[in-house]
FIVEXKE-34531 format. One record per residue (C-alpha): residue number from 1; residue in three letters; x, y, z. Coordinates in nm, 4 decimals. Layout:
NODE   n res       px       py       pz
NODE NUM ala        X        Y        Z
...
END
This chain:
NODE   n res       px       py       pz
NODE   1 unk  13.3002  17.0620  11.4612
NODE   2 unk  13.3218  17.4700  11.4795
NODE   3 unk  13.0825  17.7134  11.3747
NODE   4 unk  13.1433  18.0753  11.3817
NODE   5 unk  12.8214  18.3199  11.4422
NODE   6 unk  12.8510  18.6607  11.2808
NODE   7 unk  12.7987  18.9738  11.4599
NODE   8 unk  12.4779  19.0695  11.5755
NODE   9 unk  12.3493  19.4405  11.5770
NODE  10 unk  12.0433  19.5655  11.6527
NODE  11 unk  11.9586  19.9449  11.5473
NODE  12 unk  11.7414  20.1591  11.7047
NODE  13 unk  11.6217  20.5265  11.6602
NODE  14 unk  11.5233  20.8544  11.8058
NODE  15 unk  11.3784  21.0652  11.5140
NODE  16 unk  11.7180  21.1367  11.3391
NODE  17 unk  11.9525  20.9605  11.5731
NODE  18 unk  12.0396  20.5963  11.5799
NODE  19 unk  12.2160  20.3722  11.8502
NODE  20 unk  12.4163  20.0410  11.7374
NODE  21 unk  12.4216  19.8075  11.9686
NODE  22 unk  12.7367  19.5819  11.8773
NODE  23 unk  12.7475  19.1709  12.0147
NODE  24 unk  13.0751  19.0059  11.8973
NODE  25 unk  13.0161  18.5807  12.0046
NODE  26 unk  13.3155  18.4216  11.9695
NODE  27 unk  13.3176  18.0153  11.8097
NODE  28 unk  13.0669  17.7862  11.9504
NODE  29 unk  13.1831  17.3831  11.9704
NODE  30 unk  12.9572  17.1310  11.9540
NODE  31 unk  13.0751  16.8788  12.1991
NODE  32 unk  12.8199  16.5688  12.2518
NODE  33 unk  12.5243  16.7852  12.0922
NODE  34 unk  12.5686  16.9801  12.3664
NODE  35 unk  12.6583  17.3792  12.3171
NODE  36 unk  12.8883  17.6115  12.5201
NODE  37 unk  12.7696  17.9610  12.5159
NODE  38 unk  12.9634  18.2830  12.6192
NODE  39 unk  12.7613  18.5605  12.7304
NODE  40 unk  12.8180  18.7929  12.4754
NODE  41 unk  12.9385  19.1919  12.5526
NODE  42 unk  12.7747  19.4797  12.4254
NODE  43 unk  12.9561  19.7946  12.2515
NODE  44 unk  12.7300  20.1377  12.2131
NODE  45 unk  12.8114  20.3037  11.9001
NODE  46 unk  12.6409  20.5893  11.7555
NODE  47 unk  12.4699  20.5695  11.4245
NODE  48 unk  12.3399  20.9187  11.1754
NODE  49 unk  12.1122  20.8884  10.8353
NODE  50 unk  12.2778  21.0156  10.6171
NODE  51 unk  12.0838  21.2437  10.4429
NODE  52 unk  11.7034  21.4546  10.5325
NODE  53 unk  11.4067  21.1588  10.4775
NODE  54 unk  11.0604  21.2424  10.4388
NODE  55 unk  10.8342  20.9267  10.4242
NODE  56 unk  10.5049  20.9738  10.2217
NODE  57 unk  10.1601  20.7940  10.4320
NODE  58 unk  10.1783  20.4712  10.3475
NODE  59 unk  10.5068  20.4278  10.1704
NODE  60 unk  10.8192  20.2804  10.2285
NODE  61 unk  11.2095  20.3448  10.1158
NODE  62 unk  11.5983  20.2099  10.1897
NODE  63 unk  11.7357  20.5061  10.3586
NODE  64 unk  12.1398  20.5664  10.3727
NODE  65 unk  12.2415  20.5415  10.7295
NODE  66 unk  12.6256  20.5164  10.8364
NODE  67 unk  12.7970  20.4070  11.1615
NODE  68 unk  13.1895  20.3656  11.2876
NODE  69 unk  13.2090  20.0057  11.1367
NODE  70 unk  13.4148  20.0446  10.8243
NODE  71 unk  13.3356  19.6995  10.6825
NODE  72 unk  13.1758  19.3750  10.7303
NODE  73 unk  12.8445  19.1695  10.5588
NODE  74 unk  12.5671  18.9254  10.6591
NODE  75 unk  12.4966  19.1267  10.9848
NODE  76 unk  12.2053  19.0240  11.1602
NODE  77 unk  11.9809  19.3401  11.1781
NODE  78 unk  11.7803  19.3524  11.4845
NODE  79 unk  11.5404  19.6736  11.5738
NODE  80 unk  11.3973  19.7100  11.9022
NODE  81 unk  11.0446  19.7549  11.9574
NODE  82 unk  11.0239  20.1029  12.0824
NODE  83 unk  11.0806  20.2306  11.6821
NODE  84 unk  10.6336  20.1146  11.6922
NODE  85 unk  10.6426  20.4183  11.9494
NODE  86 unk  10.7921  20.6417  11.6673
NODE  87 unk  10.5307  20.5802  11.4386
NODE  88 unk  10.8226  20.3856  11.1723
NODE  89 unk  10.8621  20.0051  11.1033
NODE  90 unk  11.2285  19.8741  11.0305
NODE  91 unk  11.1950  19.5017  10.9344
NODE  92 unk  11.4686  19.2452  11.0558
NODE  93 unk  11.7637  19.1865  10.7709
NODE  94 unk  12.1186  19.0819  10.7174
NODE  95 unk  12.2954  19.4428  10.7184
NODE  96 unk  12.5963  19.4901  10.5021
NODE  97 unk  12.8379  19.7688  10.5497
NODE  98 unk  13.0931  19.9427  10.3256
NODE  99 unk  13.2694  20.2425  10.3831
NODE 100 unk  13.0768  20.2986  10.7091
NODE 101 unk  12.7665  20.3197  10.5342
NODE 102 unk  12.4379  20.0512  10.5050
NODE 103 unk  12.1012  20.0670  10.3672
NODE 104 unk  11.7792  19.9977  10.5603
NODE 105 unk  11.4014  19.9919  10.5059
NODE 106 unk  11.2020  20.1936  10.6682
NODE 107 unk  10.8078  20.1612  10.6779
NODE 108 unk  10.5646  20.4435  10.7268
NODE 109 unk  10.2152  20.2865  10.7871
NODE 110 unk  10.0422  20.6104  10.9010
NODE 111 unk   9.8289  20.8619  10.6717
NODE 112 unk  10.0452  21.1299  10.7141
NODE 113 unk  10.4173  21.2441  10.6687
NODE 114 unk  10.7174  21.1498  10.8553
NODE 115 unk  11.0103  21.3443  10.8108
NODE 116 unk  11.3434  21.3364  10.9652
NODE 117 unk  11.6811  21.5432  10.8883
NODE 118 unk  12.0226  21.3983  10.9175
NODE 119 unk  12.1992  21.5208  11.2415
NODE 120 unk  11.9373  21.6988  11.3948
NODE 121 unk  11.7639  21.7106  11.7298
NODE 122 unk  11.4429  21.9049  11.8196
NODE 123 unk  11.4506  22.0730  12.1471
NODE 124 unk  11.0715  22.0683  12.1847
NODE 125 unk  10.8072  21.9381  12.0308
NODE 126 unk  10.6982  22.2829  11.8884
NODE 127 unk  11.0118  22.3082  11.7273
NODE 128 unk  10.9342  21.9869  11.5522
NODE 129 unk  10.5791  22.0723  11.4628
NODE 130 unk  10.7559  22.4137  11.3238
NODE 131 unk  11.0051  22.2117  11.0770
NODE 132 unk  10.7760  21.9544  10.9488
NODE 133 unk  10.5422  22.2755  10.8521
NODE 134 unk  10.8284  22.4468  10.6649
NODE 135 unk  10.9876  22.0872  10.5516
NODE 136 unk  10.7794  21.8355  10.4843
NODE 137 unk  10.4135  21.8991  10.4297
NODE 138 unk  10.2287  22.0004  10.1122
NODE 139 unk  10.2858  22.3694   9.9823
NODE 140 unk   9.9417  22.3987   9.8608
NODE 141 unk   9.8309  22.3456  10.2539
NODE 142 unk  10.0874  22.5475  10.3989
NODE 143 unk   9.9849  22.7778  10.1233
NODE 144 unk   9.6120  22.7698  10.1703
NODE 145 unk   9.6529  22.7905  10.5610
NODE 146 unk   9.8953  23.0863  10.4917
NODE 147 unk   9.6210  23.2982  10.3098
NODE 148 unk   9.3291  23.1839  10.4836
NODE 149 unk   9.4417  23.3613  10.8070
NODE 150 unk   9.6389  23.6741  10.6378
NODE 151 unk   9.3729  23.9164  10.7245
NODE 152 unk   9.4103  23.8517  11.1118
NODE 153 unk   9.6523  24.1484  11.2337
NODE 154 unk   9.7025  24.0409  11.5409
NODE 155 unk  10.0045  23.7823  11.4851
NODE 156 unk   9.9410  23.6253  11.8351
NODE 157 unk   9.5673  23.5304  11.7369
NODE 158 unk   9.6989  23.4491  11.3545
NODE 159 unk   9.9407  23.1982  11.5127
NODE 160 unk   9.7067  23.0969  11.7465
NODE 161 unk   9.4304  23.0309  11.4288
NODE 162 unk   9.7292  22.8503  11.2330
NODE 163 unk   9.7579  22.6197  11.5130
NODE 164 unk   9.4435  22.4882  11.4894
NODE 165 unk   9.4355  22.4827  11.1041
NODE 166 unk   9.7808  22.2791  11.1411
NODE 167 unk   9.6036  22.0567  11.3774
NODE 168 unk   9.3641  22.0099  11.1579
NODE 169 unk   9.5154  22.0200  10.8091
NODE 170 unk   9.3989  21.7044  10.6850
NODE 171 unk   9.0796  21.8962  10.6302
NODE 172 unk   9.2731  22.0628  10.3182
NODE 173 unk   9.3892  21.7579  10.1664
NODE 174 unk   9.4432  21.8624   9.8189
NODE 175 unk   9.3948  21.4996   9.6636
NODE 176 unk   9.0725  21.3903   9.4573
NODE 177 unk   8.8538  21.1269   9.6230
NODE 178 unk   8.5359  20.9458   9.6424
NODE 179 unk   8.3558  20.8731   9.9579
NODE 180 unk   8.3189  20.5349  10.0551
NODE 181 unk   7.9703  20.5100  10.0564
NODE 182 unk   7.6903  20.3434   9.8397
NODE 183 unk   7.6390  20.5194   9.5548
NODE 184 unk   7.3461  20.7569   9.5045
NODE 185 unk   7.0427  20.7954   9.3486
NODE 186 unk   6.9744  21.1526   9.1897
NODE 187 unk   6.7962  21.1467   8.8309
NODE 188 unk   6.4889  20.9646   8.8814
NODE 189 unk   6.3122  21.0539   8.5563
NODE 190 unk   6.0593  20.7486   8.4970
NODE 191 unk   5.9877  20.6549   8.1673
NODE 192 unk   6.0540  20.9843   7.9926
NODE 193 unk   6.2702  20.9576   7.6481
NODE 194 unk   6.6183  21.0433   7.6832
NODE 195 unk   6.6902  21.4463   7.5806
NODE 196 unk   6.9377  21.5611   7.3374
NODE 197 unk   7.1186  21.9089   7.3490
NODE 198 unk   7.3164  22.0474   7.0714
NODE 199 unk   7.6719  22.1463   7.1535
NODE 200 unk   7.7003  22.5284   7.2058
NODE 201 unk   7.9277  22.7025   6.9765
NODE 202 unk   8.2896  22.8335   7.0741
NODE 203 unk   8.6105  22.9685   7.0296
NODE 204 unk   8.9248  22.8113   6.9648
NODE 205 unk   9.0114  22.9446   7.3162
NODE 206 unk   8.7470  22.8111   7.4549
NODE 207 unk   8.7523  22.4613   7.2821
NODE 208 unk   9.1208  22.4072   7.4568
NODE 209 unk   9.0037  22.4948   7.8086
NODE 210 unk   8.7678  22.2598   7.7632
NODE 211 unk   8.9688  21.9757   7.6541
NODE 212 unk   9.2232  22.0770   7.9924
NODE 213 unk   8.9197  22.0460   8.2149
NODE 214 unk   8.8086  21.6688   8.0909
NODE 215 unk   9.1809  21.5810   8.0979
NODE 216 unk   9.1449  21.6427   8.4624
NODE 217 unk   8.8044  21.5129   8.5273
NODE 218 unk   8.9182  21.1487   8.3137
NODE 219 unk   9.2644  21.1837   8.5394
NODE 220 unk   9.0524  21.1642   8.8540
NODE 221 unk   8.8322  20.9372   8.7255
NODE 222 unk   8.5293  21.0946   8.7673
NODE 223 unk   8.4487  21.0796   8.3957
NODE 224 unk   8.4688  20.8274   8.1832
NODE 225 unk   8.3776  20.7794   7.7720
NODE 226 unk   8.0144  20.7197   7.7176
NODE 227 unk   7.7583  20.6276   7.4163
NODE 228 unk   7.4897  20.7681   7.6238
NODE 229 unk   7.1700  20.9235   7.4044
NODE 230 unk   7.1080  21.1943   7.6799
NODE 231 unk   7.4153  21.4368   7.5940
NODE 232 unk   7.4028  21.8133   7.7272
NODE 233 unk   7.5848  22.0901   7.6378
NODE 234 unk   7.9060  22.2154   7.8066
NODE 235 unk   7.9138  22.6311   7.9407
NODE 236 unk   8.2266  22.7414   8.0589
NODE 237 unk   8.1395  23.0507   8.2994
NODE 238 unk   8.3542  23.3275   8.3911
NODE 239 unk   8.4328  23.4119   8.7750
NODE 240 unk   8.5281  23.7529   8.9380
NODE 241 unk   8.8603  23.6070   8.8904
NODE 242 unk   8.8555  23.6267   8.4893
NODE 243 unk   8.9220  23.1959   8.5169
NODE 244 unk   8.6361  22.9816   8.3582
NODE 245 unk   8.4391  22.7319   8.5670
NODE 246 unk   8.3392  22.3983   8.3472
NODE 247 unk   7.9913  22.3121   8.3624
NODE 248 unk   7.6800  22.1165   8.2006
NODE 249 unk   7.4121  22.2843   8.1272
NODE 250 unk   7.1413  22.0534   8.2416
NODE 251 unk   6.7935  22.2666   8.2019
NODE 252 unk   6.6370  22.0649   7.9714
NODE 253 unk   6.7247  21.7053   8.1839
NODE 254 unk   6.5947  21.9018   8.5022
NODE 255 unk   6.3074  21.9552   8.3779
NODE 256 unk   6.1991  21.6168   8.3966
NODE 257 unk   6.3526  21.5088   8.7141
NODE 258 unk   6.1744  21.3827   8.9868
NODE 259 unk   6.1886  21.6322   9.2221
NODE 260 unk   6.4116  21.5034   9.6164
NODE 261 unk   6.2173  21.7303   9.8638
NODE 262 unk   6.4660  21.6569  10.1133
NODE 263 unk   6.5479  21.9748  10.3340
NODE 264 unk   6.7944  22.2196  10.3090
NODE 265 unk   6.9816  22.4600  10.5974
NODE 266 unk   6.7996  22.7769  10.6562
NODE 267 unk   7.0716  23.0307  10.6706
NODE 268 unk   6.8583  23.2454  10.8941
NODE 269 unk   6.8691  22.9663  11.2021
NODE 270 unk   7.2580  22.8855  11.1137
NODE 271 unk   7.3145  23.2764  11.1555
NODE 272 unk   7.0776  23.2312  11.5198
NODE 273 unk   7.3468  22.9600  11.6913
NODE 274 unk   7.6356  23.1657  11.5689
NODE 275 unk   7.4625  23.5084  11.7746
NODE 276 unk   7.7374  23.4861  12.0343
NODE 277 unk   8.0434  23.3688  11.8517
NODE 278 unk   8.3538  23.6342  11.8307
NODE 279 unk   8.5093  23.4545  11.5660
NODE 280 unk   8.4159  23.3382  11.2481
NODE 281 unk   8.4277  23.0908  10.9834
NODE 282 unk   8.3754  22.8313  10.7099
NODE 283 unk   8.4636  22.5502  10.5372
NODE 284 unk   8.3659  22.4474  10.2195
NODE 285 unk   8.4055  22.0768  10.0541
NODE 286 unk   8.6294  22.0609   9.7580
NODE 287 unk   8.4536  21.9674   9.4606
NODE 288 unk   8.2206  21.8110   9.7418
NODE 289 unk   8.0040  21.6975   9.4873
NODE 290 unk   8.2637  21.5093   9.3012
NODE 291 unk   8.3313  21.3285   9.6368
NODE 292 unk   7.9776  21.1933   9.6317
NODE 293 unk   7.9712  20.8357   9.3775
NODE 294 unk   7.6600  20.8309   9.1554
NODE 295 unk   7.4017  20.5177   9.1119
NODE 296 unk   7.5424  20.3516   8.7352
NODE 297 unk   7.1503  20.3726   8.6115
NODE 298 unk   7.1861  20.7741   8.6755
NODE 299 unk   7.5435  20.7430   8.4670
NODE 300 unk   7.3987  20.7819   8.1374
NODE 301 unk   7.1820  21.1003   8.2057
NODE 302 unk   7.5136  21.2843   8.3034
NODE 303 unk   7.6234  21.3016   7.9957
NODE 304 unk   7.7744  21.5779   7.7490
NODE 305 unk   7.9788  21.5839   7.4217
NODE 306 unk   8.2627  21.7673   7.3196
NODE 307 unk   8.4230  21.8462   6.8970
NODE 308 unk   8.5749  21.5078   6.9726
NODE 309 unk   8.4263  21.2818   7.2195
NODE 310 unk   8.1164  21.1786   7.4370
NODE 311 unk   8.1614  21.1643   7.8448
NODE 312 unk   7.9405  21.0984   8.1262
NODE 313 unk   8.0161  21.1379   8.4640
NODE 314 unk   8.0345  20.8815   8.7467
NODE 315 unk   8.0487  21.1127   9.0601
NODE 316 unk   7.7603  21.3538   9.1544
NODE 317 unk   7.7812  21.6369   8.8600
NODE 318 unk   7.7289  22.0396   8.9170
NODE 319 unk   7.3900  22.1614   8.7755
NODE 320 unk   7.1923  21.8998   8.8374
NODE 321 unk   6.8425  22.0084   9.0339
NODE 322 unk   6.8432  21.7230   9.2914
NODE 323 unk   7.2188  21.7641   9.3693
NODE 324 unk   7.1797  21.9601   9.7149
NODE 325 unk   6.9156  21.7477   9.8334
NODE 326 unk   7.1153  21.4284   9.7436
NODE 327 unk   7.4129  21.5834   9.8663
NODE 328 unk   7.2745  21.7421  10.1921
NODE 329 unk   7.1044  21.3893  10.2698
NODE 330 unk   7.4800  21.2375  10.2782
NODE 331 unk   7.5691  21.5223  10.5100
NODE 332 unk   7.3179  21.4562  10.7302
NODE 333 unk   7.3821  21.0984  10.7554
NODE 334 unk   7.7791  21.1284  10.8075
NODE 335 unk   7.7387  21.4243  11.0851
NODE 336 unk   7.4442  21.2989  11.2215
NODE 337 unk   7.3561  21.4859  11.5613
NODE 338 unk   7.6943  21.6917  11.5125
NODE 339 unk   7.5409  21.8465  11.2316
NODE 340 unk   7.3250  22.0899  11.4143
NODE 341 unk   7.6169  22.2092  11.6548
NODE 342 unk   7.7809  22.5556  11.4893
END
């Protein structure tokens, strides 16, 4: 009895170049259940992608790659091990080919962005570091980087400053999120009644930006619909800007808040360990307090209402008294000793 063993390839890759490694085994004969076996030889052959890739964190896609094989199917698939050195994960698969193309999954199990262009080689590292700024990552960071560092004239020390941010740039991750923590305790108002507050009258103008803000706040899911009996009313102030900022006003459930005594930062001493610094900056949390998940018994106190519906809010809310004690408390706790180095 005959068998005959397809072709085996195995694939491996150097950012946007490929090598195919090609084993042709000719028929194996099974004589006495014993096998003869024929070392197999080994043809190099260049493979490409296609086309540019970029592989979100966490994601995975079949990418177009093409090699000097015209035809063939059932192709054992093979990577080597180094592509776990490359930060990418190509699973093993039966490969087919047409027209000197295939398809083949590729894994990115990293939080950030991969990104690879058909044909081309880096000659450094900084060269790569310099596409996957202008390619690949997030125009809001390369935006926010961009203006952040503007005002420095000298372009050596701007580029020098962008190099850190770009280090860095998870820091300006754009994305909503919640911080894995317990959540937090921040209206402790005993046995006092709930409050009611009126809604505030408004324009038509006014009554749409509003509806666009809770929009975003139920997208995020930092909101959700309540029945709550301690509604406040919703301000929208103006900035410098002219643009409105959403908020609660919460006077009247302050009022009857326990006060947290926790302490704060005394600018004065921050100002002190910053005496011999020659540069300067800051960073400040995105919607930090948004970021901060609030107990489910303080839920019902966050509340507000709206022409059309009734909300309350499930993350730390703006406006409330005990929401920079609460939220420098978590600080603390996360930075711990770091958070008295400047």
């Amino acid at each position: 009895m005959a068998e005959t063993l397809k072709r085996t390839e195995t694939f491996t890759k150097s950012r946007s170049h490929w090598d195919v490694f090609l084993c042709k085994v000719p028929n194996l004969i099974l004589i006495n259940g014993t096998i003869s076996y024929v070392e197999p030889t080994f043809i190099n052959q260049p493979a490409l992608l296609v086309n540019q890739i970029t592989l979100p964190p966490y994601s995975q896609t079949l990418v177009d790659i093409t090699c000097r094989i015209y035809n063939d199917k059932d192709l054992i698939f093979e990577p080597q091990p180094n592509h776990l050195s490359n930060c990418i994960l190509i699973p093993h698969t039966l490969l087919n080919i047409r027209n000197h193309e295939a398809k083949v999954l590729m894994i990115n199990p990293n939080r950030k962005n991969i990104c690879d262009r058909c044909n081309e080689y880096f000659l450094s590292g900084n060269d790569l570091q310099i596409h996957l700024r202008t390619e690949c990552y997030s125009n809001q960071i390369r935006k926010h980087i961009v203006e952040s560092t503007k005002h420095i004239d000298n372009e050596k020390h701007r580029l020098a400053v962008q190099g850190i941010l770009w280090r860095n740039k998870i820091l300006f991750d754009p994305t909503p999120s919640i911080i894995n923590i317990p959540p937090q305790t921040a209206i402790k108002t005993g046995d006092h009644p709930p409050i009611y507050s009126k809604q505030y009258s408004s324009s038509y103008e006014d009554q749409e930006i509003k509806v666009q803000k809770i929009q975003k706040l139920l997208e995020r899911g930092q909101i959700e619909e309540s029945t709550s009996p301690w509604p406040s009313s919703i301000v929208l102030v103006k900035k410098k800007d002219k643009t409105m900022i959403f908020c609660i006003d919460y006077r009247r459930l302050n009022a009857i808040i326990i006060k947290n005594t926790f302490p704060l930062p005394r600018i004065e001493e921050i100002f002190d360990q910053l005496s011999d610094a020659a540069y300067y900056t800051k960073f400040d949390f995105k919607s930090g307090y948004f970021q901060v998940p609030l107990s489910k018994e303080d839920w019902a106190k966050t509340a507000f209402s709206t022409r059309d519906n009734h909300y309350q809010f499930i993350v730390l809310p703006q406006g409330i008294s005990n929401g920079p004690a609460t939220f420098q408390r978590l600080i603390n706790h996360i930075l711990g000793p770091a958070g008295n180095t400047h």
